[in-house]
C-alpha positions as CSV (number, residue, x, y, z in Angstrom):
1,X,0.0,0.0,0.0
2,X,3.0,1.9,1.0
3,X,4.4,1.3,-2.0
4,X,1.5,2.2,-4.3
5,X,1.1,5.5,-2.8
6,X,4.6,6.3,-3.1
7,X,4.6,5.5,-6.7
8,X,1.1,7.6,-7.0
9,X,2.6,10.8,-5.3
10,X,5.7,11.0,-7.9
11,X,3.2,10.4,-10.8
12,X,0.8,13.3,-9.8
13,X,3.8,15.4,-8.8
14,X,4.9,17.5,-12.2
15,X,0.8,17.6,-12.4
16,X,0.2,19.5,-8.9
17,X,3.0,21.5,-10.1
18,X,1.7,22.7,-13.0
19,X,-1.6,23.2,-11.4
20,X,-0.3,25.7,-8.8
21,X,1.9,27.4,-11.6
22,X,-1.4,28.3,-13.7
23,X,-3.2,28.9,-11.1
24,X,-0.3,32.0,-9.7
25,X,-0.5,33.0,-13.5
26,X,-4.0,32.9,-13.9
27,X,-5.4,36.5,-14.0
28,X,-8.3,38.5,-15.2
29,X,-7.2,40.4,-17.8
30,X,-10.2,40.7,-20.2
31,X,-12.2,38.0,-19.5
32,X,-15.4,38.8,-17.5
33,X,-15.7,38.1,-13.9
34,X,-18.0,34.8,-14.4
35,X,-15.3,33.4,-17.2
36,X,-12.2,34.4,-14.8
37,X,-14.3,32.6,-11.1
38,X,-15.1,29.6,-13.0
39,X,-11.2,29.1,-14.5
40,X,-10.3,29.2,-11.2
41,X,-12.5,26.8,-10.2
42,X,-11.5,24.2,-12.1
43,X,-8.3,24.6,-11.3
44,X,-8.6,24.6,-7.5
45,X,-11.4,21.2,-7.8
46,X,-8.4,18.9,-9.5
47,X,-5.6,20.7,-7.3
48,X,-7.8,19.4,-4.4
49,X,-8.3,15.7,-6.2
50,X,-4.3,15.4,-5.4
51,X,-4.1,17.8,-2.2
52,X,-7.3,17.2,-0.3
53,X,-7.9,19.1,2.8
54,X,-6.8,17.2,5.8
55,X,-9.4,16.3,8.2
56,X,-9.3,14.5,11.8
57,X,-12.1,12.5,13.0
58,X,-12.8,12.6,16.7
59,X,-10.6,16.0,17.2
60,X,-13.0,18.4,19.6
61,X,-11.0,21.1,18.7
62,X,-12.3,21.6,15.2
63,X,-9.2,21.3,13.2
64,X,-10.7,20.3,10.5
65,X,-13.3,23.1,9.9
66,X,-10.0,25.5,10.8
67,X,-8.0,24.3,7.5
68,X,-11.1,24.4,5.4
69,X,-11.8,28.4,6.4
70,X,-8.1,28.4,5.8
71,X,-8.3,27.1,2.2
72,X,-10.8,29.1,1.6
73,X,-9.4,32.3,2.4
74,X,-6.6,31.0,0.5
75,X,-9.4,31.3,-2.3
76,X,-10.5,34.7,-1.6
77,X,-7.4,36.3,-2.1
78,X,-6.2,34.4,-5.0
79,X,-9.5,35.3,-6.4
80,X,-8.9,39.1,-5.5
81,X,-5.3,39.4,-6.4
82,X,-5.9,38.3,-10.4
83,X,-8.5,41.0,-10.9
84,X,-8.2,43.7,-13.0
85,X,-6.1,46.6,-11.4
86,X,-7.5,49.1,-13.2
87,X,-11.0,48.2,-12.4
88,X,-11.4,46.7,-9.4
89,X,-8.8,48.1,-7.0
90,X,-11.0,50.1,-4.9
91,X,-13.4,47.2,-4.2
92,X,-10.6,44.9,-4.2
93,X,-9.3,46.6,-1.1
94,X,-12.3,46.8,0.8
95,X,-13.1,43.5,1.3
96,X,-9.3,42.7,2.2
97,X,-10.1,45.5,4.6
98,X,-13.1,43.5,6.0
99,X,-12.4,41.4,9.0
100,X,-13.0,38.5,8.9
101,X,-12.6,37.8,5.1
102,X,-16.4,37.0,3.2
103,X,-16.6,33.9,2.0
104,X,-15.8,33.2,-1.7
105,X,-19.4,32.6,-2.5
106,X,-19.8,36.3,-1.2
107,X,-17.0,37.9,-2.6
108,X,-18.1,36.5,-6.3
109,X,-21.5,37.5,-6.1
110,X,-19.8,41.1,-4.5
111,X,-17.4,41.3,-7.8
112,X,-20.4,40.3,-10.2
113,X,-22.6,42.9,-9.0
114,X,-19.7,45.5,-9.4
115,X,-19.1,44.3,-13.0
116,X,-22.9,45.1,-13.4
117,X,-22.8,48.4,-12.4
118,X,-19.8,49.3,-14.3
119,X,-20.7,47.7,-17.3
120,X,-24.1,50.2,-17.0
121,X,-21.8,52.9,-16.3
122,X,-19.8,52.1,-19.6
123,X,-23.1,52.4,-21.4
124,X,-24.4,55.4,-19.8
125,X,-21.1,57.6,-20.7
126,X,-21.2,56.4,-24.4
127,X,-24.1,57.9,-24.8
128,X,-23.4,60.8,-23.2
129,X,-20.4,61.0,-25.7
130,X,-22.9,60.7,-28.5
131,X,-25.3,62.9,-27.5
132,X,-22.0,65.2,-27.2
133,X,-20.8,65.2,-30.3
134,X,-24.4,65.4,-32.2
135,X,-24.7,68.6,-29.4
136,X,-21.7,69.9,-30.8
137,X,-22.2,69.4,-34.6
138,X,-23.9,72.5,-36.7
139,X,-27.5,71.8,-37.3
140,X,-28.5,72.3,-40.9
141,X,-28.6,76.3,-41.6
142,X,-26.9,76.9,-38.3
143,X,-23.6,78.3,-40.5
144,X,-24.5,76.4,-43.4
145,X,-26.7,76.4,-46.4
146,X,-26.6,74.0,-49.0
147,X,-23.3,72.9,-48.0
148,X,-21.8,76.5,-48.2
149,X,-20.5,77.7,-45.1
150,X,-22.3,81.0,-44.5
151,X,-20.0,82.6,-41.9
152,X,-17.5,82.9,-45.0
153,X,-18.1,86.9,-46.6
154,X,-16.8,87.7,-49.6
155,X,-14.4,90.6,-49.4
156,X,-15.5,91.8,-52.8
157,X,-19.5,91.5,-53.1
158,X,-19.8,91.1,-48.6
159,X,-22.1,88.5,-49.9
160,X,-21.8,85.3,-47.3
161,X,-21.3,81.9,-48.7
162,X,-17.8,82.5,-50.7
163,X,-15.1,84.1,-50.7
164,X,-13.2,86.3,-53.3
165,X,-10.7,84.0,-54.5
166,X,-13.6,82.1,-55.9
167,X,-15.4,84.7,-57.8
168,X,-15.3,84.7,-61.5
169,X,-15.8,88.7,-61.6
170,X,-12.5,89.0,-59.5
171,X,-10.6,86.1,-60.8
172,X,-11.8,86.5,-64.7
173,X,-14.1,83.6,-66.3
174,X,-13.0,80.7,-67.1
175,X,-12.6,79.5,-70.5
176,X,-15.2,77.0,-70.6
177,X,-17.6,79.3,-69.3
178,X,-18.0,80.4,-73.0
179,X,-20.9,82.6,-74.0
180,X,-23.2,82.3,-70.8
181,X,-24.1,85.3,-69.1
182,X,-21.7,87.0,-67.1
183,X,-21.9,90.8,-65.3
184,X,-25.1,92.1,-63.9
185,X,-28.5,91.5,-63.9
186,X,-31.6,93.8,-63.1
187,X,-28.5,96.1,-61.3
188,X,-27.7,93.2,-58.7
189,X,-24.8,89.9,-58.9
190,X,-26.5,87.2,-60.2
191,X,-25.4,83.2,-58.7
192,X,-25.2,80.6,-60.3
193,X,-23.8,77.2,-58.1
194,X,-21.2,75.4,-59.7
195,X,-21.2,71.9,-58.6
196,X,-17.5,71.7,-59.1
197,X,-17.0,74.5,-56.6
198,X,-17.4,74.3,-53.0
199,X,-19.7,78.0,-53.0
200,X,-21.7,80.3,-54.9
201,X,-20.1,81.8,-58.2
202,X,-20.8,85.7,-59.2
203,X,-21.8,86.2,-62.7
């Protein structure tokens, strides 16, 4: 039996190993809290197949129940060290600060209900940012018209909507303009938008 059990140990020993070296690697990162709780799970469930926790029958001074509140705490702050710094570092802190230490079941259902409120949070400040930036962009003929920007003035006719160094009458026609109107009408500029130019045109 002796034997067996010796043979058994050295087997499982490179596997407890590894267990314990994922679990002190195993954080949070990105993965939500239910994902992160439940990886450690498993981990801790086959570390404890090879490691159980010791337990004395007949002992009245309740050694047993001692080293499972032990291992458990051992839990809760494996559990709290691999969250997310940036997150949860305030909440992290006080339940360390609490005395004694929740039980896991408590500090998971704790972390869940923070993620909650956070992930709410998120949601509410997006839209905030939206409603923002559509605050913040010109309505239609608040400063534009038709796509021309009318707090532009035009230095030479102080008409709004272009500016001098677009206008034909300053800058002389162009040649493909050929023999369409050009000058004045009825005594005032007459416009004509040119869809190849961003503003009105003077003829």
């Amino acid at each position: 039996m002796a034997d067996l059990k010796e043979r058994f140990s050295v087997i499982n020993g490179p596997r407890i190993q590894q267990l314990k070296a994922k679990l002190a690697d195993c954080k949070q990162h990105v993965m939500t809290m239910v994902n992160y709780y439940g990886k450690l799970k498993t981990l801790w469930d086959e570390l404890e197949m090879y490691e159980p926790v010791l337990t004395y029958k007949g002992c009245k001074c309740n050694i047993s129940k001692k080293l499972q509140l032990r291992g458990e705490d051992g839990h809760v702050h494996q559990f709290l060290m691999g969250l997310d710094d940036t997150l949860y570092e305030t909440a992290r802190s006080n339940l360390l600060a609490t005395d004694p230490l929740p039980s896991l079941n408590r500090v998971y259902s704790i972390m869940v209900q923070e993620e909650r409120v956070r992930s709410v949070a998120c949601v509410v400040d997006e839209r905030r940012e939206v409603v923002t930036l559509v605050a913040q962009t010109p309505a239609r003929g608040q400063g534009h018209i038709d796509g021309k920007d009318t707090n532009v003035v035009c230095s030479h006719c102080n008409r709004t909507g272009h500016d001098s160094s677009n206008y034909f009458l300053v800058i002389r026609y162009p040649d493909w303009w050929g023999d369409r109107l050009r000058g004045d009408r009825t005594g005032q500029n007459f416009y004509i938008k040119f869809k190849f130019l961003p503003c009105l045109l003077g003829i």
